[in-house]
N, C-alpha and C positions, 0 to 999 in steps of 0.2 A: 064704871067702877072707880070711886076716888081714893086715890092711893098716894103714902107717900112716900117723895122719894130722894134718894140721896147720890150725885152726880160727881164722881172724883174727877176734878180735874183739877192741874197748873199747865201752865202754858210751855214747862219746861216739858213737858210728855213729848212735845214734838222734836226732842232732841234724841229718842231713840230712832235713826237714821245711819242706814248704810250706805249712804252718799248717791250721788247723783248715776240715774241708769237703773237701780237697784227696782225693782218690784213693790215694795212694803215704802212707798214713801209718806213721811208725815202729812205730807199735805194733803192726803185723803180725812186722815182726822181734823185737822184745820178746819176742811170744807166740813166736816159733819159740825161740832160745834158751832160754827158759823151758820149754817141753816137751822139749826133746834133753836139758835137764839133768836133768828128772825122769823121764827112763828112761835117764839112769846113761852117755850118748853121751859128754859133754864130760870128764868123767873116768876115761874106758875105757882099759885099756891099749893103747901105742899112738897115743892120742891126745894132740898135744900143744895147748894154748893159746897162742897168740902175738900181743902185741900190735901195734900200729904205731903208724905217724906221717904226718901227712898227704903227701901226692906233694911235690915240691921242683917249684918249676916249670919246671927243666930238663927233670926225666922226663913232668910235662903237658904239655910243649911236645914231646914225640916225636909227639904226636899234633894237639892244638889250638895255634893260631897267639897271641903271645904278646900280642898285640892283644884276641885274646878275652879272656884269662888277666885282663887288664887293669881290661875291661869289668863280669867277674863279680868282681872285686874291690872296685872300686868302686861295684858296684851294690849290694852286700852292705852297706858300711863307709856307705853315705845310710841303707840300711834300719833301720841301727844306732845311727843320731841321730835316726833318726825323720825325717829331707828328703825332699824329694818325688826320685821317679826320675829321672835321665837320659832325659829323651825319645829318647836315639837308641840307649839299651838294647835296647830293640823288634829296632831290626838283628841282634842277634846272639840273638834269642829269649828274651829276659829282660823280664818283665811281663805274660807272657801271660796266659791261663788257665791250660794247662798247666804252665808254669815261671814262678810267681810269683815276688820279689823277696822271701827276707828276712834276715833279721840274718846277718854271717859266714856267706854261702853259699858263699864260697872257701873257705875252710875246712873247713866242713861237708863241699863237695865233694872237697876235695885228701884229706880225711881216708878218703874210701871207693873211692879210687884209691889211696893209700898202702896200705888195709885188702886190695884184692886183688896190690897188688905185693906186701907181706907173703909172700902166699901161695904168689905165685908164685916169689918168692925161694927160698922152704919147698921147693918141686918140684925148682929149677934146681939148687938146691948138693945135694939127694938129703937135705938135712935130715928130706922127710918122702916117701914115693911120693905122696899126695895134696895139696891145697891145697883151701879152701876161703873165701869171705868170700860169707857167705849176703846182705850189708847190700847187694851190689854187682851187677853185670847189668845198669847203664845202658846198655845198647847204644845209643840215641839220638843219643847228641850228636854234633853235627859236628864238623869242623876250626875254625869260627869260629863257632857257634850252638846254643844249647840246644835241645831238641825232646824231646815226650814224657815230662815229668817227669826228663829226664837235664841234669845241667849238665856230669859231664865222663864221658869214655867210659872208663871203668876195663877193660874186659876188651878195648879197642884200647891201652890205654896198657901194660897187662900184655905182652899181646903184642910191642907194639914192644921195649920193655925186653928181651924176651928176645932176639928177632931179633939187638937190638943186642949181645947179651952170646954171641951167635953161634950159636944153635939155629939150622938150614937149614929145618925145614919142621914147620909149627904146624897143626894142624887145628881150628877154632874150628865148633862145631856148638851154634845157638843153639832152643830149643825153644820160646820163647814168643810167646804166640801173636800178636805183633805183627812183623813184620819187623825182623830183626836189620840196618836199614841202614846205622846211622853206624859198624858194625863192618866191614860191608862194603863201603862207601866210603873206609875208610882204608887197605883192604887190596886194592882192583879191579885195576888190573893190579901187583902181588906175586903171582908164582907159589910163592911161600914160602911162604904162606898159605891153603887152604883154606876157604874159609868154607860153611858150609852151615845153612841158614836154613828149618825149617818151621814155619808158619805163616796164618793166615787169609787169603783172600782178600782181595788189595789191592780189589778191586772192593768191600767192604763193610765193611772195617777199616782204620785208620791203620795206616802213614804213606803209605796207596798205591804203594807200591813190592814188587817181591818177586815179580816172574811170573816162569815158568822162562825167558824168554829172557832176562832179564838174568845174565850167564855168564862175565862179567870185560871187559877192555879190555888189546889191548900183549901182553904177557910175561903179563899173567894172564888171560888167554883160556882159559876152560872152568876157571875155580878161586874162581868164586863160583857156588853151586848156591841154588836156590832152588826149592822146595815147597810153592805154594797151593795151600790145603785150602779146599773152599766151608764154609760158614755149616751149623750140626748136624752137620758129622763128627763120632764119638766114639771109643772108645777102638779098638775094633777096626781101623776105617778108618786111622785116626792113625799107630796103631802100624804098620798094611801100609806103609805108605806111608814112615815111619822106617825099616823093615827094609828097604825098597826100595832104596832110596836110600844113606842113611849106612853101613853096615856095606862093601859093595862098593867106596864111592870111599875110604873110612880103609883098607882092607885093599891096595886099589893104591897109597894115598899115603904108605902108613907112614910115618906123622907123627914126629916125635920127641919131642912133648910134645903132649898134647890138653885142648885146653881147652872148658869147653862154659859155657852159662847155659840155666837152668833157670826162668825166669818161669814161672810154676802157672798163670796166666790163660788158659791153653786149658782149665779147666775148669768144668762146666755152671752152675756157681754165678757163675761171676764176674759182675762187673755193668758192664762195661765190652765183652767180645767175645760170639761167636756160638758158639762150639765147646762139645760136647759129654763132652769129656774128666771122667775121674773120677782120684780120687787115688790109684786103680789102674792105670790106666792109664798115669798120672805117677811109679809108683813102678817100675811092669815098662819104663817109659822109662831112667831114670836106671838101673837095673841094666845095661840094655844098652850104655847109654854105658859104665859101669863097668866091663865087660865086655871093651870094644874097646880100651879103655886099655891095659888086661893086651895083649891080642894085638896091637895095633899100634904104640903107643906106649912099649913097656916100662914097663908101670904109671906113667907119667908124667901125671898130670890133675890139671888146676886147674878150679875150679868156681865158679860162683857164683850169687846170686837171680838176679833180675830182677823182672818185672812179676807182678800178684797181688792180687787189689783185693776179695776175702772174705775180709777181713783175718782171722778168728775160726775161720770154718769149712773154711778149705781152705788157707792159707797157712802157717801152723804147722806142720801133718800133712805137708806135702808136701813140706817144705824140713827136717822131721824124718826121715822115710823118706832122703832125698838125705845127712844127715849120717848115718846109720846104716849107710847104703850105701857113703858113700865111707869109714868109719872098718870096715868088716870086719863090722859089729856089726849086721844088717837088723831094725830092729823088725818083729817079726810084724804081717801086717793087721789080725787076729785080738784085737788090744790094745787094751781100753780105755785111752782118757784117763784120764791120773791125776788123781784128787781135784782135789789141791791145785792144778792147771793150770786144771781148769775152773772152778773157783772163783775164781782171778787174773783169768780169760778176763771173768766176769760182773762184775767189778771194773772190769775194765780199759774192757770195750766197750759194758757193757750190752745184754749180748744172750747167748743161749742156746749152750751149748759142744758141738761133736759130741763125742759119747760113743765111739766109736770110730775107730779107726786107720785104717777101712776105709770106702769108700761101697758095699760088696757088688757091685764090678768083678771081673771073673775074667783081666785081662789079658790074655786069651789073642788073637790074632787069625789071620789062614791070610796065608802069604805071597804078594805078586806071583806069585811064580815058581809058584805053583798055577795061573794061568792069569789073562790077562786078560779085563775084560769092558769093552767097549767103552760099555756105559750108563751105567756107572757115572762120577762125576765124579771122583772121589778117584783111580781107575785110568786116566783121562785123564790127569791132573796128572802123579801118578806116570810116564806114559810120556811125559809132555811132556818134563819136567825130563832124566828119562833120553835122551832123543834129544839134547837140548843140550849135554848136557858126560858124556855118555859115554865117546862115541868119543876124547873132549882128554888120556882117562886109557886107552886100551886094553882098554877097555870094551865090551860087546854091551848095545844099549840095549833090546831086546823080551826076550822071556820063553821 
C-alpha cells in the first residue's frame, strides 16, 4: 500500500531526558531513527521530514491547567541554576522517582507536544495521509500532574487541537502496555473521542487503572473501552483480544482521523512489565492499525512512541517496522540489522545488538469469533470489555 508520509523530528527531542539511571532514556529514540535511516525509511519517496517547535502554551493549556504549565516551568528554570526544588513541586508530580526535576523540562516537554502537533497538523491539512512523532506517546500526564515519566500529554494535546479545528470524532487506540489514562481522563465523558486502551493488568502494573468497567461518564458513556490482559499473555492471546475488540468498535465509529501510540513495552524483554509480546507480534499490531485507518478513517492516522525500556533490543526494531508501515515501505522480518547500526548500538549502550528484524513470532493468532472459552483469562477480559460498551455502539457483545 503506497502511502505518504510525514516523520516529526529535531534532534533536540532527545533532550526530553530524566538523566542518567532513569527508564525512558533518549537513546532508545536515537537508536530508532538511526535504524529507519539505514534501511532507506526516512528518505523513501513519499516520505516527508518535518521539523517543529515546541507547543505555545495556549495549545498545552487545551489540555493541562495553566497553573501546572507554571510549576514545570519553574521547576525546570531551579534545576537550571542548580536551587534546590520547590517543595510543593510534589503536588503536581514533579521530583519523584518517576518524573524527576531537570534543566528546561518545559521546554523539553512543550517541544514533544509541539513534535506530535507537527504531525498531526501534517494529517489535518492532508499535507501527508500519515503522521508520526516516534519521541511522543506520553499518555501519562494529567490536567495538573505529571505521572509515569510523562510531563505533558502530547497525544491528548493533538487530539484536542484537532477537535478544536473541527474534526467531529477521533478514535485514539493506545497499545502500551501500561494504561493509556491521562488520555482517557481528558477525553471521559467526550463522545467525540473514542479511546481504546489494551493493556496489563491494573491488578499488577501501573497506573492501576484500566478494567473494562471503566466505560466513560455523561455524553461519553460507552466511549472509553478498556482491555486487561493478565501478566504472560503473548502474541497470539494479545493480538485475539486486539481483533476482538478494536477493529468492530472503529468500523461502527468511523472515525475521521485515527490516532494510536504504540509503547513496545508489552514485550517479553522489557524490564519494567509482565507481557509476553514479541516484535512480531508488535509489528502484525501496527499493520492492523494501518489497516483500519484505510477503511475507517480515510487513511487519516497520526502515530506515535510511547513506553519501551529495552532501549537496544526491542525499541528500535519496533518503532522501525511502525515507520515502515506507516511510510508504505514494511521492512521484512527477515532483515538483518545493518552493520553500521549495531555498531552505533555497542557504542551507544554497551551492550550486544539483535542481529535481526525478527524475534522468530509468526503473528498469527485465531479470532474471538472462533469460539469462546470460558477458562481462558484473556477471553474473559475480552467478553468483559465487550459486554460494557458494546451494546453503547449497536454492538452484539458474545460470539
Amino acid at each position: 500500500m503506497t502511502c505518504s508520509l510525514a516523520v516529526s523530528w529535531d534532534e533536540r527531542l532527545t533532550g526530553y531526558d530524566f538523566g542518567p539511571g532513569h527508564p525512558l532514556a533518549p537513546v532508545r529514540v536515537e537508536l530508532t531513527m538511526a535504524l529507519a535511516r539505514e534501511f532507506g525509511l526516512l528518505d523513501a519517496p513519499g516520505v516527508s521530514m518535518i521539523g517543529c517547535e515546541p507547543a505555545t502554551d495556549d495549545l498545552l493549556e487545551l489540555v493541562h491547567d495553566e497553573v501546572y504549565l507554571e510549576a514545570v516551568r519553574r521547576a525546570g528554570e531551579l534545576a537550571a541554576r542548580g536551587e534546590p526544588l520547590d517543595p510543593r513541586s510534589v503536588f503536581f508530580g514533579l521530583g519523584t522517582a518517576d518524573d524527576p526535576v531537570f534543566p528546561h523540562m518545559h521546554e523539553a516537554s512543550s517541544l514533544v507536544a509541539g513534535a506530535t502537533l507537527a504531525a498531526a497538523q501534517a494529517v489535518f491539512t492532508s499535507a501527508a495521509e500519515h503522521g508520526v512523532n516516534v519521541a511522543g506517546g506520553l499518555h501519562h500526564a494529567m490536567r495538573r500532574a505529571a505521572s509515569g515519566f510523562c510531563v505533558y500529554n502530547d497525544p491528548a494535546i493533538a487530539i484536542a487541537w484537532l477537535l478544536e479545528e473541527g474534526v467531529e470524532r477521533i478514535a485514539y487506540v493506545d497499545l502500551d502496555v501500561h494504561h493509556g489514562d491521562g488520555v482517557q481522563a481528558a477525553f471521559y465523558r467526550d463522545p467525540r473521542v473514542l479511546t481504546i486502551s489494551l493493556h496489563e493488568d491494573p491488578a499488577t502494573l501501573f497506573p492501576g487503572t484500566g478494567r473494562s468497567s471503566e466505560t466513560g461518564a455523561g455524553a461519553g458513556e460507552g466511549y472509553a473501552v478498556n482491555v486487561p490482559l493478565p501478566a504472560g499473555t503473548g502474541d497470539a492471546r494479545w493480538l485475539r483480544a486486539f481483533d476482538a475488540v478494536v477493529p468492530p468498535l472503529l468500523r461502527s465509529f468511523q472515525p475521521q482521523l485515527l490516532v494510536s501510540q504504540h509503547g513496545c513495552d508489552s514485550h517479553r524483554l522489557d524490564p519494567l512489565a509482565h507481557l509476553e509480546v514479541t516484535v512480531d507480534g508488535q509489528r502484525r499490531a501496527q499493520s492492523m492499525v494501518h489497516e483500519l485507518a484505510h477503511e475507517t478513517a480515510g487513511g487519516r492516522w497520526l502515530c506515535t512512541g510511547g513506553g519501551g525500556y529495552a532501549l537496544a533490543a526491542v525499541v528500535p526494531r519496533s518503532w522501525t517496522h511502525l515507520l515502515g508501515i506507516a511510510g508504505g515501505r514494511p521492512v521484512d522480518r527477515a532483515e538483518p540489522t545493518p552493520a553500521a547500526w549495531r555498531e552505533l548500538v555497542r557504542r551507544r549502550t554497551r551492550t550486544e545488538p539483535p542481529e535481526l528484524m525478527t524475534d522468530g513470532g509468526s503473528g498469527d493468532f485465531t479470532p474471538f469469533e472462533a469460539g469462546f472459552d470460558p477458562a481462558d483469562p484473556v477471553d474473559r477480559s475480552i467478553l468483559a470489555t465487550r459486554n460494557a460498551v458494546f451494546p453503547a455502539h449497536g454492538l452484539m457483545p458474545g460470539v
